[in-house]
N, C-alpha and C positions, 0 to 999 in steps of 0.2 A: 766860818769856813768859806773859801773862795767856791763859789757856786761855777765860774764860768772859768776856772782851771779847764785846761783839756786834757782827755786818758782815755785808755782805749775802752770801747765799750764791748762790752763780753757778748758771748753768743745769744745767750739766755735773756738778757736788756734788751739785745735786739728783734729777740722772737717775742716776747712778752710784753716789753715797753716798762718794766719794773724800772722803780726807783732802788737802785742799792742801798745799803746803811749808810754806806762812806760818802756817798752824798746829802743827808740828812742834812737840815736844818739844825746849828746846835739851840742849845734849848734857853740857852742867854738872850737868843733872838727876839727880836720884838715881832717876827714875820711867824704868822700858824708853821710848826712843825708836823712835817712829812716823816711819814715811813716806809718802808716796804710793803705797807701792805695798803698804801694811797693809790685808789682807781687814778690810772693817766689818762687823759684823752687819747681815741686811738691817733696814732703816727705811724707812718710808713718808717719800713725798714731802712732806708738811705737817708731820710731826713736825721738820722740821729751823728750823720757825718758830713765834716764842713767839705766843701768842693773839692778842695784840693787831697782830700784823703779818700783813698779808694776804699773799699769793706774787703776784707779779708774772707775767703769762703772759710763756710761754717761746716764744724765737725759733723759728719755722718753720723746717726746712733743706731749700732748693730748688737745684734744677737751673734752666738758662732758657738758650737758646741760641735760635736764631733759621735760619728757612729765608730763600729769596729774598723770599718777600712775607708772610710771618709773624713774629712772636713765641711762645714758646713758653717754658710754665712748669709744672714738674712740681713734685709733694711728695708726701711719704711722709704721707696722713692714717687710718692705718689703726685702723677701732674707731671712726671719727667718720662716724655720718650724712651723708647729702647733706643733707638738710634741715639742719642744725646746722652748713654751714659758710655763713659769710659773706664773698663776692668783692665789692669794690668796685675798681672802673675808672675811670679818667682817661686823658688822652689821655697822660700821660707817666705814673703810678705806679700799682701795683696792690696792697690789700692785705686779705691772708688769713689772717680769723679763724676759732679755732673752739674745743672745747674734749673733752674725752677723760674720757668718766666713767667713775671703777675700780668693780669690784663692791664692796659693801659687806659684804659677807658672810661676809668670811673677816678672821679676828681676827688682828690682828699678829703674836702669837706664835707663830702655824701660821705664818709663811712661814718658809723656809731662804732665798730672793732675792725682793728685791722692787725691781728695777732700770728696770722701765718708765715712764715719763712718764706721768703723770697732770694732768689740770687745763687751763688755757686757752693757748692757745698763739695768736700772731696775727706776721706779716710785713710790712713795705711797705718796700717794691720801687721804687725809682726807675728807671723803661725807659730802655733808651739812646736809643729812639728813641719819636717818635708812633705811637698806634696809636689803629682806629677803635674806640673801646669799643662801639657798638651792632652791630659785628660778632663782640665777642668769646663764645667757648664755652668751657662744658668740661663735664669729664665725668670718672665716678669708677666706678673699674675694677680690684678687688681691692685695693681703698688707698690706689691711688695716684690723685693729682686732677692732670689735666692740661688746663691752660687754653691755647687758643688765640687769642692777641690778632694780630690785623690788620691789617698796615702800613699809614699814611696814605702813600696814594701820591700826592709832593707834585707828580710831571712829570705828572699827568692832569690831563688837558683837556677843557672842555666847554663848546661854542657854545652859547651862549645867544640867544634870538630875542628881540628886543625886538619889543613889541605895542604899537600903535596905542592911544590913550586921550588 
């Protein structure tokens, strides 16, 4: 197998540092065969991309479940400002960008791991249901950002008075 083909490298490769299977060493080789479960030296997140390719931000991973007259949407954004995240709402999708800046400070060769996500990450969320986005909140609270989106409630009803003109 071509070891030094290029292809894009998954989210998960680049939070982890994992060897996938489909890079494996085959086993005709005269070189020790790797697997997925071969300790990697730790590497930084961008080194696993040549210069001219940029990273693509990485999927958000949420919770969302829902009360009687709510929507509700959690995410782990920890190490991201309030001000630095970006929620946009519609009445049927939500979606949440933002981005995770690593210290600069510490030179590759000092880490023993370097397994944490660094860089932009963003989500959009198709609702199951309508919701009123000018009633939606949230709030961030050791990390974690939890948005409150609020059912369109479709059986309410309101008399209307027609005026004279």
């Amino acid at each position: 197998m071509n070891i030094n083909k290029k292809r894009k490298v998954s989210f998960l490769e680049r939070l982890t540092g994992a060897v996938p299977l489909e890079d494996d060493y085959e086993e005709k080789s005269s070189e020790p065969i790797l697997n997925s479960r071969t300790i990697t030296p730790a590497r930084r997140g961008n080194d696993v991309f040549s210069a001219s390719e940029e990273p693509e931000d990485a999927q958000l991973t949420i919770d969302m479940f829902q009360t009687p007259d709510s929507i509700i949407v959690k995410s782990m954004v920890a190490g991201v400002r309030p001000e630095e995240l970006q929620v946009t709402i519609t009445r049927d999708t939500i979606t949440i960008k933002g981005h995770r800046q690593e210290d600069k400070t510490i030179l590759d060769e000092d880490y023993y791991f370097n397994e944490l996500y660094w860089g932009g990450f963003s989500r959009t969320i198709l609702l199951p249901e309508e919701v009123d986005p000018d009633g939606a909140e949230a709030t961030q609270r050791h990390g974690l950002l939890t948005i409150t989106l609020p059912k369109v409630d479709k059986n309410k009803k309101q008399q209307l008075r027609v005026k004279a003109g």
